[in-house]
Structures are given as C-alpha cells and as structure tokens.
C-alpha positions as CSV (number, residue, x, y, z in Angstrom):
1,X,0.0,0.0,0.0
2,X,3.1,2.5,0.6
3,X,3.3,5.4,2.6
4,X,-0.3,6.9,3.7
5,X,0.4,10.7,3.2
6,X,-2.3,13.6,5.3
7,X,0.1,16.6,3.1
8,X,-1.3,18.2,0.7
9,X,-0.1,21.0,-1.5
10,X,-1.6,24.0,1.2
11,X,-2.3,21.8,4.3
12,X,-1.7,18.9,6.8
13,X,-4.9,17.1,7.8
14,X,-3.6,15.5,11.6
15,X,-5.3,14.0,14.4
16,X,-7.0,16.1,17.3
17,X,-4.8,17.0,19.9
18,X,-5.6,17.9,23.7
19,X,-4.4,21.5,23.0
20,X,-7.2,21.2,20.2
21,X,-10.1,22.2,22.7
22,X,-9.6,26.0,22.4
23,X,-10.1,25.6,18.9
24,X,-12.6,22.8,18.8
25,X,-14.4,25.0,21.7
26,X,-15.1,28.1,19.2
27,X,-15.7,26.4,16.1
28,X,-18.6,23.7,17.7
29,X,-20.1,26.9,19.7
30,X,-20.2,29.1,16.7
31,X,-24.0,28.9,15.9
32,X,-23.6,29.9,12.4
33,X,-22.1,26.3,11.4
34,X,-25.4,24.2,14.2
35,X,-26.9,23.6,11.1
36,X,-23.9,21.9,9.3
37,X,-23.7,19.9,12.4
38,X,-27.3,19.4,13.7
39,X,-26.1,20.9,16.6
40,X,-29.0,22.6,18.8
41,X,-27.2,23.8,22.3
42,X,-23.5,24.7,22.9
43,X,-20.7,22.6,24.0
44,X,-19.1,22.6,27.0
45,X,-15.3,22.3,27.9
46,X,-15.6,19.6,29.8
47,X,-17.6,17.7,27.1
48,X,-15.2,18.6,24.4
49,X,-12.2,17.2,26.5
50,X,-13.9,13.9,27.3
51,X,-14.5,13.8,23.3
52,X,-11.0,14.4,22.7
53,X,-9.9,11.7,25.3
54,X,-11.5,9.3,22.8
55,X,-11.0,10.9,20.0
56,X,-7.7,8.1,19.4
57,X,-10.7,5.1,18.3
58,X,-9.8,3.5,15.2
59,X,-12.2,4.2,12.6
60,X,-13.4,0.6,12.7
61,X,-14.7,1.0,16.5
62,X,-16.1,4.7,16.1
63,X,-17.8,4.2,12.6
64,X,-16.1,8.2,12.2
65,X,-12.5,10.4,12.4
66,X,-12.0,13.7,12.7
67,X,-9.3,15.3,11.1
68,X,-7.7,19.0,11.8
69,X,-7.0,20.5,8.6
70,X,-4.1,22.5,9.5
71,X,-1.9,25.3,6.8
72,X,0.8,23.7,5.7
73,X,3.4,26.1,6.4
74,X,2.5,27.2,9.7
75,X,0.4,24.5,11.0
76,X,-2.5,27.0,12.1
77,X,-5.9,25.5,12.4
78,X,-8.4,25.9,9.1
79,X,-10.7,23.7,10.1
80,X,-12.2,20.0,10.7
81,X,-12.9,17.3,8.3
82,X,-14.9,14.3,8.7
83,X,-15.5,11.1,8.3
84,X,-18.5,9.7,9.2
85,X,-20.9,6.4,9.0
86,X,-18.0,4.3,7.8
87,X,-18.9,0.9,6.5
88,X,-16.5,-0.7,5.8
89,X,-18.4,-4.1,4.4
90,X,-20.1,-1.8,1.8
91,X,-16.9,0.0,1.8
92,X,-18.1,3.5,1.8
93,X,-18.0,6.4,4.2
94,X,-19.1,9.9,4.4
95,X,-17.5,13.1,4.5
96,X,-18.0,16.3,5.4
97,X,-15.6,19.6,5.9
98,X,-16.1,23.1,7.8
99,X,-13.3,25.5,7.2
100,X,-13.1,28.7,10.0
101,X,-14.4,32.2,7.8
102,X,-10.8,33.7,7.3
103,X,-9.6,30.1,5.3
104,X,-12.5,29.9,3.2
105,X,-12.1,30.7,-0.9
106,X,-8.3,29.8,-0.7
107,X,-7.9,26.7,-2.0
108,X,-7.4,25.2,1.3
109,X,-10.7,23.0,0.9
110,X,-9.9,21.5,-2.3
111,X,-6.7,20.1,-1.0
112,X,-8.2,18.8,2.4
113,X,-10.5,17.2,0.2
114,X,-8.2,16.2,-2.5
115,X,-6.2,14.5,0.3
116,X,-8.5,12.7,2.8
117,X,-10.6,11.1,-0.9
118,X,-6.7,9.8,-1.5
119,X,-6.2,8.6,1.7
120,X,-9.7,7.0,2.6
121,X,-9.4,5.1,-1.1
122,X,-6.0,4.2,-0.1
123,X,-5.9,3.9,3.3
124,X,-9.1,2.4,4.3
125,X,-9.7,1.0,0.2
126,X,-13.3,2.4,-0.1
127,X,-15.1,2.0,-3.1
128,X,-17.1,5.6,-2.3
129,X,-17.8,8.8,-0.8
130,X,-20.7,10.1,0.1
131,X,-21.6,14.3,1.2
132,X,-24.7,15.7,2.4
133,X,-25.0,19.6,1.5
134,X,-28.0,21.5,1.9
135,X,-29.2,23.6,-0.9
136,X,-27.7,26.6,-0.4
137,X,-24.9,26.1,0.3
138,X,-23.6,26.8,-2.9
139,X,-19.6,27.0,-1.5
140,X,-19.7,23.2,-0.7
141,X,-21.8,22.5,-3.8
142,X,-18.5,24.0,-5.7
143,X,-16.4,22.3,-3.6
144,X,-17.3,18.9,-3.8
145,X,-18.2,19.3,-7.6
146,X,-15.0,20.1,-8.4
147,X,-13.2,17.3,-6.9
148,X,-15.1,14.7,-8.6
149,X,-18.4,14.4,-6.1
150,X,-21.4,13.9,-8.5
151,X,-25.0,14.7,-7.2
152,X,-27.2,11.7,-6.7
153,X,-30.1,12.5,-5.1
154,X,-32.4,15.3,-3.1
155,X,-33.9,14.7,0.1
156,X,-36.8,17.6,0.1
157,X,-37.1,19.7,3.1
158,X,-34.9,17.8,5.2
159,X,-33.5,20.6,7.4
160,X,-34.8,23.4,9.6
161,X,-32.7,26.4,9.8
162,X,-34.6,29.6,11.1
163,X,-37.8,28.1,10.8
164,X,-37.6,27.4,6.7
165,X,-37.2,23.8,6.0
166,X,-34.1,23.3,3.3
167,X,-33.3,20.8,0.7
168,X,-30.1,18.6,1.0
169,X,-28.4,17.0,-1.9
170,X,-26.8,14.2,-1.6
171,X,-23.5,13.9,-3.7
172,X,-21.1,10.4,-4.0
173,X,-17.7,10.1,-5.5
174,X,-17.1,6.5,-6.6
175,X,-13.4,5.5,-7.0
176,X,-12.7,4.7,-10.5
C-alpha cells in the first residue's frame, strides 16, 4: 500500500490533539455552522475534552474520524474534516468539511479534500464517498463538484434552519 500521506499541497490534515479544545471549543459553539452539524445547544469544555480523550478510536470501532485541517506552512488550524458512518463491508464512508471564515475561498478545501478522498481510497480501500449539502450552500456545492463528487439524489425539506425547512443534496464520489 506504501506510505499513507495527510500533506497536501496547502495543508496537513492530523489527528485532534488535547491543546485542540480551544479551537474545537469556538468552532462547535459558533451557531452559524449548528446547522452543518445538527447541533442545537452549545458545547461545554468539559464535554469537548472527554471527546478528545476518545477521539484516538480507530475508525473501525467509532464508525467516524476527525481530522484537523491545519496550513501547511504554519500548521494553524483551518478547520475540521470528517468522516463519518464508515462501513467498511459496503466499503463507503461519508464526508463532510467546515473551514473557520478567514480560510474559506483559498484553495485550502480543495486540498483537504483532495487528500483525505486519496487517503480514505487508499488507506481504508473504499469504493465511495458520500456528502450531504443543503441547498444553499452553494460553497460546498463548488467544492465537492470540483473534486469529482457527482450529485445523486435530493432529500426535500430535510432541514430546519430559522424556521424554513431546506433541501439537501446528496452527492457520491465513486473510486474509478
């Protein structure tokens, strides 16, 4: 299988850390991204801490991985990307990615992207991907287009955000 590489061209996805929970703290208690999240009340430090103590589970026992998508030249954090529902008879996880507001429309998603879809096919030998956007979300829409993700399917009002019920497209990038 060779060398698994988390280095992209503008980051470094890594594992969480303990000095994560500053960072983890602000980003999971920022309501604007609840609805990316289904989140519905805030997150406290002790909670996030007792999620980071377990946050070393192989992917095999916790069905999901988080990833911190750091810059590649200073190692700040951008962001988090996920993996989630992994299944691995089927062979197929989902993913999903939040970048922090000063990172976003800088390339920095298409490589975190880019790289985890090369690792998880190589690392983990998945035969898909799978991404649930809502509707407008037209950033992520972009996103995932252009590395490949096609759109599959539309669940109709499927989320509540400020009282209007949304769309989400589902979108699936099958390893060739």
């Amino acid at each position: 299988m060779g060398a698994i590489n988390l280095r992209g061209e503008k980051v470094v996805l890594r594992a969480l850390e303990p000095e994560d929970v500053a960072f983890l703290f602000s980003v999971e208690n920022t309501t604007d991204y609840w609805e990316l999240s289904n989140t519905q009340a805030p997150y406290s430090k002790h909670v996030l801490k007792q999620y980071l103590s377990n946050a070393h589970q192989d992917i095999y026992e916790a069905k999901q991985l988080r990833l911190v998508i750091t810059k590649a030249d200073t190692e700040d954090a951008l962001g988090f990307i996920d993996l989630f529902d992994f299944d691995p008879k089927n062979r197929r996880v989902g993913v999903g990615i939040l970048l922090i507001e000063g990172a976003r429309g800088k390339g920095f998603g298409a490589d975190a992207l880019d790289t985890l879809c090369n690792y998880v096919f190589d690392a983990y030998q998945v035969h898909q991907l799978f991404a649930n956007i809502t509707s407008g979300n037209t950033a992520s829409i972009t996103l995932f287009e252009n590395q490949g993700f096609k759109k599959i399917g539309v669940k109709k009002d499927w989320i509540i955000s400020e009282g209007n019920f949304k769309d989400e497209i589902v979108y699936q990038h099958i390893k060739e």
